[in-house]
ROLO-369763 format. One record per residue (C-alpha): residue number from 0; z, x, y. Coordinates in Angstrom, 3 decimals, m for minus. Each point is the difference from the previous one (the first is absolute). Layout:
<rs>
R     k          Z          X          Y
R   NUM          Z          X          Y
...
</rs>
This chain:
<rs>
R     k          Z          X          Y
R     0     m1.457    m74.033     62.646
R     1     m0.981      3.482     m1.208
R     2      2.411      2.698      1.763
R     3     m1.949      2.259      2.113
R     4     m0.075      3.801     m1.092
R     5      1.249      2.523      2.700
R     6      0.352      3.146      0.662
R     7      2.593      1.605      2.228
R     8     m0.310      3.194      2.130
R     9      3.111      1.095      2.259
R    10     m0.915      3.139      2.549
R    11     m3.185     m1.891     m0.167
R    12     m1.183      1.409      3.781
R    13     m1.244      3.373     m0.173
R    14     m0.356      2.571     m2.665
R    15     m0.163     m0.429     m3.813
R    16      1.313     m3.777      0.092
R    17     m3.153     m0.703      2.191
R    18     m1.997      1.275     m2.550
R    19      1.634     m1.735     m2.451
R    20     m0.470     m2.917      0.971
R    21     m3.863      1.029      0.336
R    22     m0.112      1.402     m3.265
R    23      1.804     m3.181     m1.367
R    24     m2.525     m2.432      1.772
R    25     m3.041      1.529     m1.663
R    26      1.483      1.353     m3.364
R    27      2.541     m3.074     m0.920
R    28     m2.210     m3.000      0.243
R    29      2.626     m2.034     m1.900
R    30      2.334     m0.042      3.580
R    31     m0.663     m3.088      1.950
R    32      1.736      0.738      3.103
R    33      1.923      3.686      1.234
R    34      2.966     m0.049      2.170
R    35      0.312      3.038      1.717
R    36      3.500      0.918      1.393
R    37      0.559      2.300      2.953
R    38      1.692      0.522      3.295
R    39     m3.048     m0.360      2.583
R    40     m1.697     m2.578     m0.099
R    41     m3.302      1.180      1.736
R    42     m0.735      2.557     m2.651
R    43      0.504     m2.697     m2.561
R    44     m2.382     m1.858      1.553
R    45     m2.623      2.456     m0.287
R    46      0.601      0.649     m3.602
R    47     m0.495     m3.663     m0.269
R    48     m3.331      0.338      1.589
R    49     m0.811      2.707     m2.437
R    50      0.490     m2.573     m3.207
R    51     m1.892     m2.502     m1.040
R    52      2.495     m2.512     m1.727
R    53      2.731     m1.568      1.726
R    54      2.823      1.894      1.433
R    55      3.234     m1.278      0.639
R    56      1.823      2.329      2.642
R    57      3.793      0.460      0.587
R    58      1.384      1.577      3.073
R    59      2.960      1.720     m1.583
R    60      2.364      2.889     m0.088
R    61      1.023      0.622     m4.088
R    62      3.415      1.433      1.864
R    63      0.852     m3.032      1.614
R    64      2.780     m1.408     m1.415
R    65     m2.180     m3.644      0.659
R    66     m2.833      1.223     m2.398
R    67      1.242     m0.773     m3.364
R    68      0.621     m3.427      1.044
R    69     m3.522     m0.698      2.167
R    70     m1.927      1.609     m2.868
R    71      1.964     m2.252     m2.482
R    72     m0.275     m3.338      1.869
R    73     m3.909      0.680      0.227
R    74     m0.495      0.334     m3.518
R    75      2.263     m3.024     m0.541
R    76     m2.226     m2.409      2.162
R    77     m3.257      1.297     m1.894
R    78     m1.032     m0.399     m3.694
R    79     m0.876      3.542     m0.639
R    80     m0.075      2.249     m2.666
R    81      0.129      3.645      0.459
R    82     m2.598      2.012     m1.780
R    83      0.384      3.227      2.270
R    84      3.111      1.380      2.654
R    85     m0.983      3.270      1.207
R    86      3.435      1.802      1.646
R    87     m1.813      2.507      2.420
R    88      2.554     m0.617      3.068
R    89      1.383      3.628      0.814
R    90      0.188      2.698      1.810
R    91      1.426      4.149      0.218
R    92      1.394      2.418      2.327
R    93     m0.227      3.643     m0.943
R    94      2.711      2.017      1.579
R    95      3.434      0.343     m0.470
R    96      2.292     m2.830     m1.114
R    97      1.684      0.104      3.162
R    98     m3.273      1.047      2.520
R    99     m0.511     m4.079      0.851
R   100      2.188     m2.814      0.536
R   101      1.803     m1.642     m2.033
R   102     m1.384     m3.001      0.477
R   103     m3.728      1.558     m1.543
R   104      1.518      1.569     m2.407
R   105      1.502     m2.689     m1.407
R   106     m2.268     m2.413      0.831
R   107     m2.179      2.224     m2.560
R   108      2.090     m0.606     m2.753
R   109      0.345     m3.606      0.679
R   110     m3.893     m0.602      0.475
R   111     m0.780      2.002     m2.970
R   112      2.688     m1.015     m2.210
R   113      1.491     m2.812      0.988
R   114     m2.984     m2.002      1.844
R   115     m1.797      0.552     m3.706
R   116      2.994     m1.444     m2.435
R   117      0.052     m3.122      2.902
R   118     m3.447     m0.923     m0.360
R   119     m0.334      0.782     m4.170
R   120      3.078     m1.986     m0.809
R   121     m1.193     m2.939      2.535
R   122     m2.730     m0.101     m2.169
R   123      0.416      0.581     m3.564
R   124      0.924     m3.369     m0.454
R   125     m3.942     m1.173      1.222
R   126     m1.490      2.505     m2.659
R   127     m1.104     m0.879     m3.186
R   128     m1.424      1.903     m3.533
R   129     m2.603      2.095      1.429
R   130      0.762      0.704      3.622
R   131      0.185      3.043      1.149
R   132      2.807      2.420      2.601
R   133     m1.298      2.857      1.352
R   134      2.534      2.200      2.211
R   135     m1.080      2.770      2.248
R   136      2.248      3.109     m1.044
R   137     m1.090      3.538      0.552
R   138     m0.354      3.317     m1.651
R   139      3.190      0.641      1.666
R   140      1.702     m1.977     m2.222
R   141     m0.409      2.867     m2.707
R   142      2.647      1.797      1.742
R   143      2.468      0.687      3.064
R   144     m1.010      1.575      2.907
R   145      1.184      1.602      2.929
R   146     m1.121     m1.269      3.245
R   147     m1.369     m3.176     m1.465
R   148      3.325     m0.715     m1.770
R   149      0.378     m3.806      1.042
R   150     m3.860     m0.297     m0.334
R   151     m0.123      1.585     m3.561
R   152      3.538     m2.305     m1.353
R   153     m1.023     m3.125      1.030
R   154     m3.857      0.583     m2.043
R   155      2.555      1.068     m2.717
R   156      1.650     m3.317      0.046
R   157     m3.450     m1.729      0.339
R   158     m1.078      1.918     m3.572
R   159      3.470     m0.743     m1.242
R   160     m0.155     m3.975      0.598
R   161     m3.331     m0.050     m0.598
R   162      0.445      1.629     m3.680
R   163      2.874     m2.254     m1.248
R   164     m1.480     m2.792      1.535
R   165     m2.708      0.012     m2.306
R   166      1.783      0.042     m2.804
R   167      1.968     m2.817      1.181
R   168     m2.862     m2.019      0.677
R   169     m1.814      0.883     m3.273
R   170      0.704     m3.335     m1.825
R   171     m0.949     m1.796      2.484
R   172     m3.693      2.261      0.394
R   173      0.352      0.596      3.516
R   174     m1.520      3.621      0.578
R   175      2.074      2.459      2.305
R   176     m2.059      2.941      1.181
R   177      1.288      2.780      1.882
R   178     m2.274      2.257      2.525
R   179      0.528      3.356      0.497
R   180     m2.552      1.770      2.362
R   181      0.187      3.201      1.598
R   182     m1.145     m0.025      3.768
R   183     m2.509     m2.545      1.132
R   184     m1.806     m0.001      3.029
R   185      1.356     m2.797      2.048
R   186      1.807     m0.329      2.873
R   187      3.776      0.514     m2.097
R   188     m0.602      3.573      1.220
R   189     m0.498     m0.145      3.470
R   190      3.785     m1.791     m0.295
R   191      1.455      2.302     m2.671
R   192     m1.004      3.330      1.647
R   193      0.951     m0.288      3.655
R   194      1.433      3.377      0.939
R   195     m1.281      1.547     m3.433
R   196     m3.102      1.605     m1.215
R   197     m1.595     m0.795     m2.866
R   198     m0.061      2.190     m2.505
R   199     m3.505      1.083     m1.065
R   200      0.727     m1.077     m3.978
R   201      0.027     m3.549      1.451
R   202     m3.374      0.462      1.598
R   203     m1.806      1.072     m3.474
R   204      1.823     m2.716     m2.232
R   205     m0.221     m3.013      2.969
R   206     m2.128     m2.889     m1.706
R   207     m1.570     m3.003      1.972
R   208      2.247     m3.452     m0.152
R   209     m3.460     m1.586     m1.488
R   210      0.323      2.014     m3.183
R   211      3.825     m0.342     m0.909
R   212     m0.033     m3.378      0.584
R   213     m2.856     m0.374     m2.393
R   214      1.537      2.167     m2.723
R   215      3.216     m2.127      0.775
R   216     m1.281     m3.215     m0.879
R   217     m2.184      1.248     m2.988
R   218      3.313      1.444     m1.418
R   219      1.892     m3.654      0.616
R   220     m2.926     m1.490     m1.497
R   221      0.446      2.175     m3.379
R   222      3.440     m0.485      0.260
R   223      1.166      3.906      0.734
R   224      4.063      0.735      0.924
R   225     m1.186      2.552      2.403
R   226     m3.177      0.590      2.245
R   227     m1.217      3.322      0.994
R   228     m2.977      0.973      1.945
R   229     m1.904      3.175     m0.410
R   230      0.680      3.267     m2.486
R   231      1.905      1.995      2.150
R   232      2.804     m2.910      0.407
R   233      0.113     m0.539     m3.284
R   234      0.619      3.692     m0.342
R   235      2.457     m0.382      2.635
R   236      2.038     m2.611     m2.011
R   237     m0.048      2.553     m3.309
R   238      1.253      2.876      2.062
R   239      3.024     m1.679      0.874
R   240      0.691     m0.758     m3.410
R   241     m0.294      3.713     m1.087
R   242      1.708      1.756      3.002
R   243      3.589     m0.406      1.033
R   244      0.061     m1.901      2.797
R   245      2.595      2.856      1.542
R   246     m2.875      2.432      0.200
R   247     m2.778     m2.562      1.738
R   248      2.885     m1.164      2.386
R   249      0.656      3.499      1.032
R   250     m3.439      1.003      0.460
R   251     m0.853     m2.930      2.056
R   252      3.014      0.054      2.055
R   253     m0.870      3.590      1.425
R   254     m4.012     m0.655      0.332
R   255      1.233     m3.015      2.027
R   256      2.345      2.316      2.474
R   257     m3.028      2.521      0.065
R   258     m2.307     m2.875      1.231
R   259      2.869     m1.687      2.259
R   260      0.414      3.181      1.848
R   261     m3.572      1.316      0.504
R   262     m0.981     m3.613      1.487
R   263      3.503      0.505      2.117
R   264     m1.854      3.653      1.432
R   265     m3.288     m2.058      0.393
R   266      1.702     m2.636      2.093
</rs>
């Protein structure tokens, strides 16, 4: 019996892993079947209206400490092979470290961090020569920053892994691709900026989900380390090799206090 090839999308609900797994039902035609991974079920259920090959959809946290072993006894009971795992399940809080709970702020570095390692590492094992790992990072990852300092750490770690991992995996020609977009225009926003306004440089560099999703897969596809959408990111990522990071830290931590306060008089 010929394994069936799968892809695998976690944060697979809303935002760029919805379009992913668009983008993956009409650009990979190789996939037989994408399981899409998220926390409510009734978006995923929509997104599976939205494709046109079969879904499989799991109702799951990739915090729960129950994950790793429900993701691993599904791929156990089905002969699959993975072609495609898309980590997209995160989120980010821009304030102060200590401006939410503890609970959110940790629970960032756990989604982003260690929700990601779960689900690669579960399935590594059902990739072969030629699949591909694609891992949502960020343009924060370039550098630290204030008042996104969990946010911008745990993308670190996500470019990290994801850049050792592929060496690791070479031999075995499993592709590891690392995504690092600036802002994109879904609804990560209207959870990361509660109580902040956005600052208008976002607003000129914001790109649609639709096209770094697209430039994401087209850079797994050609086997690229690191995806970036759009010139003035990729600008971004040379200017923080140039500049100290002392000087851009500094800089940004004061134009955040100037923007903190004059929304503080507004309010």
């Amino acid at each position: 019996m010929n394994m069936k090839k799968i892809a695998i999308i976690t944060g697979a609900s809303s935002g760029m892993g919805r379009q992913f797994a668009i983008k993956i039902d009409r650009m990979l035609k190789s996939i037989d079947e994408i399981w899409l991974i998220a926390r409510r079920m009734e978006l995923l259920e929509e997104v599976r209206g939205e494709i046109n090959r079969p879904c499989r959809l799991i109702c799951e946290d990739v915090t729960d400490e129950s994950y790793k072993y429900v993701l691993a006894k599904i791929l156990r009971q089905e002969n699959v092979e993975i072609k495609m795992l898309v980590n997209c399940a995160g989120y980010g809080i821009i304030g102060e470290a200590d401006s939410e709970a503890i609970e959110v702020e940790v629970g960032m570095a756990e989604t982003n961090c260690s929700g990601l390692t779960v689900t690669t590492l579960v399935a590594i094992p059902y990739m072969s020569s030629n699949s591909r790992i694609i891992n949502i990072a960020s343009s924060a990852a370039f550098l630290p920053q204030p008042y996104f300092a969990i946010y911008a750490a745990s993308k670190s770690y996500v470019l990290s892994f994801s850049r050792a991992l592929r060496r690791e995996l070479y031999d075995r020609g499993i592709v590891v691709t690392a995504v690092c977009p600036g802002p994109v225009d879904t609804e990560f926003f209207s959870i990361a900026e509660k109580g902040s306004k956005r600052a208008w440089f976002k607003d000129l560099t914001m790109a649609t989900a639709d096209e770094v999703v697209e430039q994401a897969l087209t850079d797994s596809i050609n086997k690229k380390e690191i995806s970036v959408y759009g010139v003035t990111m990729k600008m971004f990522r040379i200017f923080t090799k140039l500049v100290p990071h002392k000087l851009i830290l500094d800089s940004y931590g004061k134009f955040y206090k100037k923007n903190h306060n004059e929304m503080t008089r507004e309010n």
